[in-house]
C-alpha positions in Angstrom: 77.0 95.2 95.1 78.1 95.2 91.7 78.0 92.8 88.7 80.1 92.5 85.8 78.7 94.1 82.5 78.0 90.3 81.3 75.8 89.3 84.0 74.4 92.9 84.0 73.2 92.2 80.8 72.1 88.3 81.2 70.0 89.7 84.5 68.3 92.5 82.3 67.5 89.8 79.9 65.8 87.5 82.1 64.0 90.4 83.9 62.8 91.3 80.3 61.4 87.8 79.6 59.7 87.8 82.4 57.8 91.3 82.3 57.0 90.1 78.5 55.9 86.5 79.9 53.5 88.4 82.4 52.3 91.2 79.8 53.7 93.7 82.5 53.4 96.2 79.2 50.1 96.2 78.2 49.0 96.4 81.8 51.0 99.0 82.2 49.2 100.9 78.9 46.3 100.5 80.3 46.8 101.7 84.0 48.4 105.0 81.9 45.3 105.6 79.8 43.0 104.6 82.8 45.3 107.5 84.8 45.2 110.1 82.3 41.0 109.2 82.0 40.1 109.3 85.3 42.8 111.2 87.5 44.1 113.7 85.5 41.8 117.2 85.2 41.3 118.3 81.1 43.7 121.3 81.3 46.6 119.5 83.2 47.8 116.5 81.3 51.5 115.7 82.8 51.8 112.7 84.1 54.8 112.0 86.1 57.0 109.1 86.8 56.4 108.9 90.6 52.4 108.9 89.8 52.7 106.5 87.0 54.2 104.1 89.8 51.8 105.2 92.2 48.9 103.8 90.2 51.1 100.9 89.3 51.1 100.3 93.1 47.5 100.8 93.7 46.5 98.1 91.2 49.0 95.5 93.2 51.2 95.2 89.4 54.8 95.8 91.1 53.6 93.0 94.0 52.5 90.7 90.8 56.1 91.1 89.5 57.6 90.6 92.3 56.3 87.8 93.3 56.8 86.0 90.1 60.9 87.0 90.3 62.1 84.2 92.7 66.1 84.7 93.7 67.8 82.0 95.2 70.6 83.1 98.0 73.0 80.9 100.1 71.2 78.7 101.9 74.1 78.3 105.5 73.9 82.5 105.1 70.2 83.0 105.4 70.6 80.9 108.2 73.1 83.2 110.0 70.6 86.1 109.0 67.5 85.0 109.7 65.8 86.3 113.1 64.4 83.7 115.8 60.5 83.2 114.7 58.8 84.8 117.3 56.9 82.4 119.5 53.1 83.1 117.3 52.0 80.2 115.6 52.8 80.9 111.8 52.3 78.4 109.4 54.6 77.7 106.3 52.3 78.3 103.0 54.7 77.3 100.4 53.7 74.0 98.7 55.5 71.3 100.1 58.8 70.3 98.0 59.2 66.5 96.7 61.6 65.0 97.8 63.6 62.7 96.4 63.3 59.1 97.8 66.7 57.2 98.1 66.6 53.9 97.0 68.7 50.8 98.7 70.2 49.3 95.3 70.0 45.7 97.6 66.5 45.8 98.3 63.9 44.9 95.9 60.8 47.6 94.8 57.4 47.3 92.6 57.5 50.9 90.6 53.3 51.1 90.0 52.5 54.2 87.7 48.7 55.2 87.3 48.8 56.8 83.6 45.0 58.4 83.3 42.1 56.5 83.3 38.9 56.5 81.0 35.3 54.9 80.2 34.2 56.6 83.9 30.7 57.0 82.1 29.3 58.4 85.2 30.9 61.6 84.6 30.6 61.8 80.9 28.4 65.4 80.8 30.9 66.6 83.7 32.1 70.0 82.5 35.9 71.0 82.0 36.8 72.9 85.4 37.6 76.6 85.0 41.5 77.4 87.0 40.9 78.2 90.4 37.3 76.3 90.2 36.2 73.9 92.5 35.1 70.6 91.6 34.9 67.5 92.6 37.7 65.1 92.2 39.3 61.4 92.9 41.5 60.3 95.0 43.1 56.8 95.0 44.4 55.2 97.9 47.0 52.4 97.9 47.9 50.0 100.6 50.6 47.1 100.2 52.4 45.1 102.9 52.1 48.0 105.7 52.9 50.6 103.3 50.5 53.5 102.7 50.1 55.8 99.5 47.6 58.5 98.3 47.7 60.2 94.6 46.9 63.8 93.9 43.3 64.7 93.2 42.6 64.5 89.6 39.3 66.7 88.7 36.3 63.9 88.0 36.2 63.5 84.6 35.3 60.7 82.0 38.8 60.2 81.4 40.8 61.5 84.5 44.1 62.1 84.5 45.9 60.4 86.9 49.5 60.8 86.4 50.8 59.2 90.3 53.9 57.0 90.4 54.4 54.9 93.6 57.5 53.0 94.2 56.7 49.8 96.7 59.3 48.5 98.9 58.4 44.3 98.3 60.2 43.1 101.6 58.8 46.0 103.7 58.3 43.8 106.9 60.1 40.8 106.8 63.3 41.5 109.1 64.5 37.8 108.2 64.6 38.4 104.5 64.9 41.8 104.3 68.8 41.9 104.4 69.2 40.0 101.2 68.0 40.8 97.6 64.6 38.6 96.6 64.7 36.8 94.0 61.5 36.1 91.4 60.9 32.6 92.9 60.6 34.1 96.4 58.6 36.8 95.2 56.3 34.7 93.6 55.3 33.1 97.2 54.4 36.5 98.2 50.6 36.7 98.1 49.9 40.2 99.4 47.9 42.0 96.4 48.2 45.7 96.1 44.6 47.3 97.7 43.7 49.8 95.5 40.5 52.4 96.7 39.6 55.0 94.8 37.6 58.3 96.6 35.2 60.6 95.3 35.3 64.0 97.1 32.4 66.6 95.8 32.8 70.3 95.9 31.2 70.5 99.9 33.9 68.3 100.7 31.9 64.7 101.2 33.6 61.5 100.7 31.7 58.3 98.4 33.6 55.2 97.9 33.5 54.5 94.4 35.3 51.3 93.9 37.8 48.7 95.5 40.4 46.7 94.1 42.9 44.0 94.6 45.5 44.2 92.0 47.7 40.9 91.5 51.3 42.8 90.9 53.1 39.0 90.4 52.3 39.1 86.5 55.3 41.2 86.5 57.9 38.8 87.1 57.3 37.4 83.9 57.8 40.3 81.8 61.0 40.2 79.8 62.2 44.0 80.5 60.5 43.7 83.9 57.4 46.0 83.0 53.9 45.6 82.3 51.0 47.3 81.1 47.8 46.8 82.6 44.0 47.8 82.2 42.1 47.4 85.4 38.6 47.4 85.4 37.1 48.8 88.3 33.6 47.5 89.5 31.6 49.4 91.7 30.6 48.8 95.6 27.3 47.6 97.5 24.6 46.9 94.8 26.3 48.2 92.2 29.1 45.5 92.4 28.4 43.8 89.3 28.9 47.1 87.1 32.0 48.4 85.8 32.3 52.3 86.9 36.1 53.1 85.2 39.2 51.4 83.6 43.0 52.5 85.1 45.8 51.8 83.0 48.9 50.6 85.3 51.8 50.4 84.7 54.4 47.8 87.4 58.5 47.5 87.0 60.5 45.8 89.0 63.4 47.8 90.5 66.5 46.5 89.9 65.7 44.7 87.4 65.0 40.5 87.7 68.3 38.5 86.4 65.9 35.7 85.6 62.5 35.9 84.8 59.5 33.0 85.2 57.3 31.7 83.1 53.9 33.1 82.3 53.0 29.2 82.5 54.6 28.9 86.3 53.1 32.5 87.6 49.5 30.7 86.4 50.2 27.6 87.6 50.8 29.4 91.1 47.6 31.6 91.0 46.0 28.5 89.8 47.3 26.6 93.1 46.0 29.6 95.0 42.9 30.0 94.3 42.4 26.0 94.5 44.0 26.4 98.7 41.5 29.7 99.4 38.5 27.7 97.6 39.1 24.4 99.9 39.7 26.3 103.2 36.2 28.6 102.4 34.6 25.3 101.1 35.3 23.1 104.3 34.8 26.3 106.7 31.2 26.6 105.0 30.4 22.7 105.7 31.7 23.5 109.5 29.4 26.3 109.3 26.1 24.8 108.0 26.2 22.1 110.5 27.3 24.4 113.3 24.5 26.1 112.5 21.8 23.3 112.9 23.1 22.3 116.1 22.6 25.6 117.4 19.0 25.5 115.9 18.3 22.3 117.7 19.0 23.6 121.0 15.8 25.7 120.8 13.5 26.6 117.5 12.9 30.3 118.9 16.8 30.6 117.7 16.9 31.0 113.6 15.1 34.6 115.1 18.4 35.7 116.8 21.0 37.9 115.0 23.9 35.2 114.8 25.9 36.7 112.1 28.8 34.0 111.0 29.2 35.8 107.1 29.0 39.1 106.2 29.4 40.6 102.4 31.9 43.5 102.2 32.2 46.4 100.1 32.6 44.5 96.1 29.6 42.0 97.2 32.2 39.4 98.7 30.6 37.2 101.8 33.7 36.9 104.4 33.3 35.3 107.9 32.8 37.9 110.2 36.0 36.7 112.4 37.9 37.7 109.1 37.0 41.5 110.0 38.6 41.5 113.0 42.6 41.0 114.3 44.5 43.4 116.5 45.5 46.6 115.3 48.5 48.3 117.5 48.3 52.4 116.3 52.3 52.9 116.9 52.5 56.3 118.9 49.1 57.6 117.2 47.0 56.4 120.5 47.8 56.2 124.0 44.9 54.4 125.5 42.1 52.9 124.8 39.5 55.2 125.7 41.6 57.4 123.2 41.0 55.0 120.6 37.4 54.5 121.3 36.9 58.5 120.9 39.3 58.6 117.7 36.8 55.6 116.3 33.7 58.2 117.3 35.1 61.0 115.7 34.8 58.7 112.1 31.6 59.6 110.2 28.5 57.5 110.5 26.7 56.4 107.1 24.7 54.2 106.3 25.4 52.2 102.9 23.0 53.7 100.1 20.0 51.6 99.0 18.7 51.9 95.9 14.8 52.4 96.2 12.3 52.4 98.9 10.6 50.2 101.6 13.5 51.5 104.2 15.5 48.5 104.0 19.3 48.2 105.2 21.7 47.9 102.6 24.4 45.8 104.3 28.0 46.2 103.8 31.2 45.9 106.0 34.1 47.3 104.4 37.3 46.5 104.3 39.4 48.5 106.6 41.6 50.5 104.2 38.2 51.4 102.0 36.6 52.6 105.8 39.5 54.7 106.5 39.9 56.4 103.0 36.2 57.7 103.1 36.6 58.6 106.9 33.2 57.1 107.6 30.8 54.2 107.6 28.1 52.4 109.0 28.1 51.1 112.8 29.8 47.7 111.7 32.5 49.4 110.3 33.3 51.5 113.7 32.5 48.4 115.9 35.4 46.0 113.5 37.8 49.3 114.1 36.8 49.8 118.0 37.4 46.1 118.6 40.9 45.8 116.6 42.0 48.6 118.4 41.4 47.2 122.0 43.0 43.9 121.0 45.6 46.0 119.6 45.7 47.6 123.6 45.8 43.9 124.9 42.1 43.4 126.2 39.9 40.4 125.6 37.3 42.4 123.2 34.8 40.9 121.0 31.9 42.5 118.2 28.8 42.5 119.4 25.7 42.2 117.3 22.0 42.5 118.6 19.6 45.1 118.5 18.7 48.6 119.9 15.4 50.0 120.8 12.5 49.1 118.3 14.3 46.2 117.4 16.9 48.2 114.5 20.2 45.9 114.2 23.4 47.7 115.6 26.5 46.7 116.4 28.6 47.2 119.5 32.1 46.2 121.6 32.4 44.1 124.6 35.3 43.8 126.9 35.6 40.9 129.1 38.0 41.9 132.5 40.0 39.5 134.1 38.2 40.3 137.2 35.3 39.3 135.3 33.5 42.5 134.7 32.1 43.3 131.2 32.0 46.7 129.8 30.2 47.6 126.7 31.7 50.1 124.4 29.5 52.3 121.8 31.8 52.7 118.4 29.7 55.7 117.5 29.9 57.5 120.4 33.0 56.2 122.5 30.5 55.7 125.7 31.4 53.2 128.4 28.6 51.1 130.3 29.4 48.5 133.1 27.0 45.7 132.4 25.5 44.0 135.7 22.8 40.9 134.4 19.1 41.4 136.3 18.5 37.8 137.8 14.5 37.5 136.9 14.7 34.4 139.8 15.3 36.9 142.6 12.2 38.0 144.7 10.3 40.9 143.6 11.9 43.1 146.6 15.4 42.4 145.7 16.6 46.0 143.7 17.9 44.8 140.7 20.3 47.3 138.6 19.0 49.9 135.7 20.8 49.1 132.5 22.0 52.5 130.8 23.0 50.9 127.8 21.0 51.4 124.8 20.8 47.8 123.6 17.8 45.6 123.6 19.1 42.0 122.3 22.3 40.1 121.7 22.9 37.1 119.1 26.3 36.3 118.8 30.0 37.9 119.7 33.2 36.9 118.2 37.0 38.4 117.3 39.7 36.8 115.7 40.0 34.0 117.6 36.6 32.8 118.8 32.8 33.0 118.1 29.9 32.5 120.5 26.1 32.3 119.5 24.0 33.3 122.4 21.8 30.3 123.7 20.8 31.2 126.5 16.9 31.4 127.0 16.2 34.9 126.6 18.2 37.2 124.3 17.6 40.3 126.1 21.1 42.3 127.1 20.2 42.9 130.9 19.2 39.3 131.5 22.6 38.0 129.9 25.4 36.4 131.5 29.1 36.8 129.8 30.4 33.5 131.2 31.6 32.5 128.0 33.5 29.0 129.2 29.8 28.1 130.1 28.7 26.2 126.3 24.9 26.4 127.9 25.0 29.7 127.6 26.9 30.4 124.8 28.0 28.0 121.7 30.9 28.1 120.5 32.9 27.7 117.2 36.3 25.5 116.7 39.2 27.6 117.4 40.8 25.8 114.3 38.1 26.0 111.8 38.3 30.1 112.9 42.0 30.0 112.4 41.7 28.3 109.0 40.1 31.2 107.5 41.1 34.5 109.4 45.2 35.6 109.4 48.0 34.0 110.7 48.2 31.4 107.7 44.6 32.2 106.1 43.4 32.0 102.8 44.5 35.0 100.8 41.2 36.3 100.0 41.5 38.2 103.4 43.1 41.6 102.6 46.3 42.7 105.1 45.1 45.5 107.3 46.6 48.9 107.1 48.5 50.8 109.6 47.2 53.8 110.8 48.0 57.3 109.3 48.8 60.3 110.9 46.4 63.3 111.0 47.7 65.7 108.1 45.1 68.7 109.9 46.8 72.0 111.7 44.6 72.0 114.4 45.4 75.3 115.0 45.1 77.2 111.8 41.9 74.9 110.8 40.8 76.4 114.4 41.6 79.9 113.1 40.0 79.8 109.7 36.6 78.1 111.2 36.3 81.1 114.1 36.7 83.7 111.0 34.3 82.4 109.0 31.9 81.8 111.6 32.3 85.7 113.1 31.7 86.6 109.5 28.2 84.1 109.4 27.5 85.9 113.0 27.6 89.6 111.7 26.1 89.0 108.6 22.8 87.1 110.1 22.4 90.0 112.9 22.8 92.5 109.9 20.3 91.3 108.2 18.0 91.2 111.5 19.3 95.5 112.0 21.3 94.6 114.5 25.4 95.8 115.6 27.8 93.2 115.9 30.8 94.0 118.3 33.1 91.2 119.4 34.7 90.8 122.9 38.3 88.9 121.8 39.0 88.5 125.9 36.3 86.9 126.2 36.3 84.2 123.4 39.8 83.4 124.6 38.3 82.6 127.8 36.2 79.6 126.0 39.3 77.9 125.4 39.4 76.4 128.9 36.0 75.3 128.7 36.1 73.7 125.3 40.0 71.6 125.8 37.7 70.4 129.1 34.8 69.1 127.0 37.1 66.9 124.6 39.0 65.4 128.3 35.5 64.4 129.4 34.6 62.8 125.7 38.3 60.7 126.0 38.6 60.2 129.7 35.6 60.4 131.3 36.9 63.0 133.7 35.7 66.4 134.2 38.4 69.0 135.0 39.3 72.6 134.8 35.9 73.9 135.1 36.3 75.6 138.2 39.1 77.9 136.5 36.8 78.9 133.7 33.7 79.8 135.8 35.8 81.9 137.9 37.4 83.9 134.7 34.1 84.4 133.4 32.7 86.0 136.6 35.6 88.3 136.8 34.9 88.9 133.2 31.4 89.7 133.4 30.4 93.1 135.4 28.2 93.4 138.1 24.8 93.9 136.6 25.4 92.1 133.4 24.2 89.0 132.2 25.9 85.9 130.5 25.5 82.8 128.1 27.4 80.3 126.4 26.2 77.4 124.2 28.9 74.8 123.7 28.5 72.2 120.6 30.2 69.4 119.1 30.8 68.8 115.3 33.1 65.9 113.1 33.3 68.1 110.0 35.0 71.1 109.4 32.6 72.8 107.4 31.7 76.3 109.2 28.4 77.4 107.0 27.0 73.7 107.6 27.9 73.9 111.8 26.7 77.9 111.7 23.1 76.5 109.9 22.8 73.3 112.6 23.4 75.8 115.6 20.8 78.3 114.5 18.5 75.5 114.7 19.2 75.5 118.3 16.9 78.4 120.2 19.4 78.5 123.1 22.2 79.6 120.7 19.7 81.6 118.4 19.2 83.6 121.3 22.8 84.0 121.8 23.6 85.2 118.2 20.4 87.1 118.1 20.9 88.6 121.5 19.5 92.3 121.7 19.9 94.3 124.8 22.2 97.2 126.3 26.1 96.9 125.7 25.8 93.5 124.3 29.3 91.7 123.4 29.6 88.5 121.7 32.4 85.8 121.9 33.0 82.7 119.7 35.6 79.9 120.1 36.5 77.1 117.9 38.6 74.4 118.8 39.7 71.4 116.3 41.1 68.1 118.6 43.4 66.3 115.8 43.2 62.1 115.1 44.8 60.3 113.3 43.5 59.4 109.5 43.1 63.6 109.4 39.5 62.7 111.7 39.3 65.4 114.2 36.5 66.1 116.7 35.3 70.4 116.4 34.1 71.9 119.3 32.6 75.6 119.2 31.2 78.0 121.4 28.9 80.8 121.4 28.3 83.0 123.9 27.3 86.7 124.9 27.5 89.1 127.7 25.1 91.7 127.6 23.7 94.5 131.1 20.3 93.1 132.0 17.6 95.6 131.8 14.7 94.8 133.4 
């Protein structure tokens, strides 16, 4: 191929500017003297081209320029070039592209910019990263009317820099409206505020919540240009509600512009009007409350020591009625079934809320659903409000549970009522199933009565959207219940309307929207991949430092796979399958004489030094990875199960085959 003297010339140019840009000269001075020093014997000092570019080679210089020169080709002739990719499982490590969003000119959008943030005083002495260090950063998560957004991670600093643009489609669900353009008035009637969550993520990869906000967007239709400025103060969560950790400055424009915009006066006016509808609706609920309340205490005194939960104080400190945490949740094409949404709801991370100071008190907060998912874990209230949205979602009649466990600790749990009458208990932290069948304490002693296998002790009230029960029955205890809710000498119930008046369709606004579900952004099988090498590199360094070989059997780990995809079936299912396949390649793997073990384990983290340090602590797999003997061959196997909101459930095996000497 050849180019006109022109473009020669404009090619040499822009080859030159980039050697220069890289200092491809100087490095290439001192790989010559370094030569000459090192390689080249006193009498014989030639030096030719073709080991100048040898040593150029060596040191990975010519890769460095190569890399950096990018040339762009016909796109519909690669295409005709390129070879079928073989059926391996490669995975494309380019950063992904923008792309461009197109924008319907007759549909109306809120542009939000996040343009740095300061006075995060927490992080005042935090160090300026060094490239390619890893720090901790924050994330902020954004949901408004069904639609989803998450910034780039900004190192942690006293004044981070977010610089995130988000463009907000305003009619993003209302099929009626959403063929025409909205106008101000209209928008002005839309009460959704913009949920704004911002993430801490430290360097092991462990999530905080570090504050939640509502942002009210509708200021904007005032503006005369159709943007605003805007300093948000963000407060912190749990007990430290009350104290301001950051300020963000936001910016909002409307897109396309208004033709007419409103009054400051009339968008007050409306807040105003607002706030006055929520404050009646909570107020008159509250009254409903208080006397329900006594009623229920007259019935029997023994009752103000049951766990009847009616309000419950969420993440910023707020106290919401408990129905308000619950409404059904429908995850699209993300789950299939319910037990698949009970085991995605156990795969979340378990925390407890952090207290400050001792005594072992519980810090008590249930947190919004967008702020749960974001942080990827919470306490058991939060996985019991998920587990029982989810199920509504799937069209059962499920309701929260709250009671204790053994030795009296609160916990919350799911309940399912049948049509057929049966009442299964769900466990949000572990995605168990138990079929509840009440002891009768009037039968005679010789009647067998059924063993609960349920861990819970007491129960003080169930509710869900729709309807709340307090327990009044004599005795409290789970096994001697009976779920027959219609009967109200059993179980007291709440007004269906004064429930409806504060939880969604047509409540007060204070309730945030939920969130739809996100798919999981993990490669199960390159995370697989990466957690297997690390952990074979863990393996060989712990038995070198105990003197012993390391050889690995690759057959053999690939014959885990079987074993571990059945393990995650049983977890969703409850069905056991395939394990007659894997014993069977394992004998035929293991010759006559020899001897071998496996140890299977389950993690909900992807962390491979932290799983390798938890299974050591195991002496059934420390005698694995420690095994000494004759001919002794180790296997590993790691396999991640993907959920959606990135959770994913790890399973890894260890095992060994080794000839038995006795």
């Amino acid at each position: 191929m050849s180019l006109p003297p022109e473009k020669a010339s404009e090619l040499k140019q822009i080859i030159h500017q980039q050697l220069l840009k890289m200092d491809v000269h100087g490095r290439i001075r001192e790989v010559l003297a370094e030569t000459i020093r090192e390689e080249l014997a006193p009498e014989h000092q030639q030096l030719s081209t073709e080991d100048l570019i040898k040593a150029l080679r060596q040191r990975g210089i010519i890769d460095d320029v190569m890399k950096e020169l990018k040339f762009v080709t016909d796109v519909k002739e690669t295409e005709r070039t390129l070879a079928p990719k073989p059926s391996t499982h490669f995975v494309d490590r380019e950063p992904p592209v923008l792309k461009r969003t197109n924008i319907d000119p007759t549909r109306r959008y809120l542009y939000l910019q996040v343009l740095g943030g300061k006075a995060f005083l927490d992080h005042l002495q935090e160090p300026e990263p060094l490239p390619g260090q890893i720090c901790s950063t924050f994330t902020l998560c954004l949901h408004f009317r069904n639609q989803r957004f998450r910034s780039k991670p900004v190192p942690c600093a006293c004044e981070p820099d977010f610089q995130d643009g988000f463009l907000l489609e305003i009619h993003k669900d209302s099929l009626g409206d959403a063929s025409k353009m909205v106008d101000a008035t209209t928008m002005l009637s839309i009460c959704d505020p913009v949920h704004m969550v911002l993430i801490k993520t430290d360097t092991f990869g462990e999530t905080t919540l570090v504050a939640s906000y509502f942002l009210e967007w509708r200021s904007v239709l005032a503006a005369e240009n159709g943007i605003t400025n805007v300093a948000v103060e963000l407060l912190g969560v749990g007990t430290e509600s009350k104290v301001s950790v950051g300020v963000l400055n936001i910016r909002l424009e409307m897109y396309p512009q208004l033709n007419k915009t409103l009054s400051s006066e009339i968008i007050s006016t409306q807040f105003t009007l607002e706030r006055q509808k929520t404050a009646e609706k909570e107020r008159l609920f509250l009254v409903y409350a208080k006397q329900w309340w006594r009623e229920y205490l007259q019935i029997r005194p023994t009752h103000n020591t049951r766990l009847v939960k009616i309000f419950a104080q969420d993440e910023n400190g707020v106290n919401r009625p408990v129905c308000s945490y619950v409404r059904p949740l429908r995850a699209g094409r993300l789950l299939d079934t319910p037990r698949q949404a009970a085991r995605f709801v156990s795969v979340l991370g378990h925390e407890r809320a952090a207290v400050i100071g001792g005594g072992g008190g519980k810090q008590e907060q249930w947190c919004t659903l967008l702020a749960f998912l974001c942080r990827n874990k919470g306490d058991c209230e939060d996985h019991a409000n998920l587990l029982c949205n989810l199920l509504l979602g799937f069209g059962l009649e499920a309701f929260v549970c709250v009671g204790t466990k053994a030795k009296g600790v609160p916990h919350t749990w799911v309940m399912t009522c049948g049509s057929d009458g049966t009442i299964t208990f769900w466990e949000s932290l572990t995605g168990h199933r138990y079929i509840h069948r009440p002891i009768n304490p009037d039968d005679p002693p010789l009647v067998e009565q059924p063993k609960p296998l349920y861990p819970y002790r007491t129960i003080g009230c169930i509710f869900n959207h729709q309807k709340f029960f307090g327990n009044c029955q004599p005795s409290d205890a789970v096994e001697l219940c009976v779920f027959d809710l219609h009967d109200e000498s059993r179980w007291k119930p709440m007004s269906g309307e004064a429930i409806k008046s504060i939880c969604p369709p047509g409540a007060a606004s204070s309730v945030p929207p939920f969130p739809p579900l996100c798919a999981s952004t993990i490669d199960a099988a390159v995370t697989s991949n990466e957690i297997e090498v690390q952990l074979r590199i863990l393996v060989s360094e712990h038995r070198k430092d105990l003197g012993l070989s390391t050889v690995w059997d690759d057959q053999l780990s690939y014959l885990l796979s079987p074993a571990l995809a059945a393990y995650e079936l049983e977890r969703t299912t409850g069905v056991s399958a395939g394990n007659e396949e894997f014993q069977d390649s394992v004998r035929r793997a293991v010759p006559d004489g020899h001897t071998f073990k496996g140890f299977p384990i389950h993690f909900v983290h992807r962390n491979a030094r932290r799983a390798f340090a938890t299974c050591l602590r195991s002496p059934f797999c420390e005698e694995i990875i420690c095994c000494r003997g004759d001919q002794v061959r180790l296997a590993v196997r790691v396999r991640v199960f993907t959920y959606p909101e990135s959770a994913c459930a790890v399973w890894i095996m260890f095992a060994c085959k080794y000839r038995s000497v006795l």
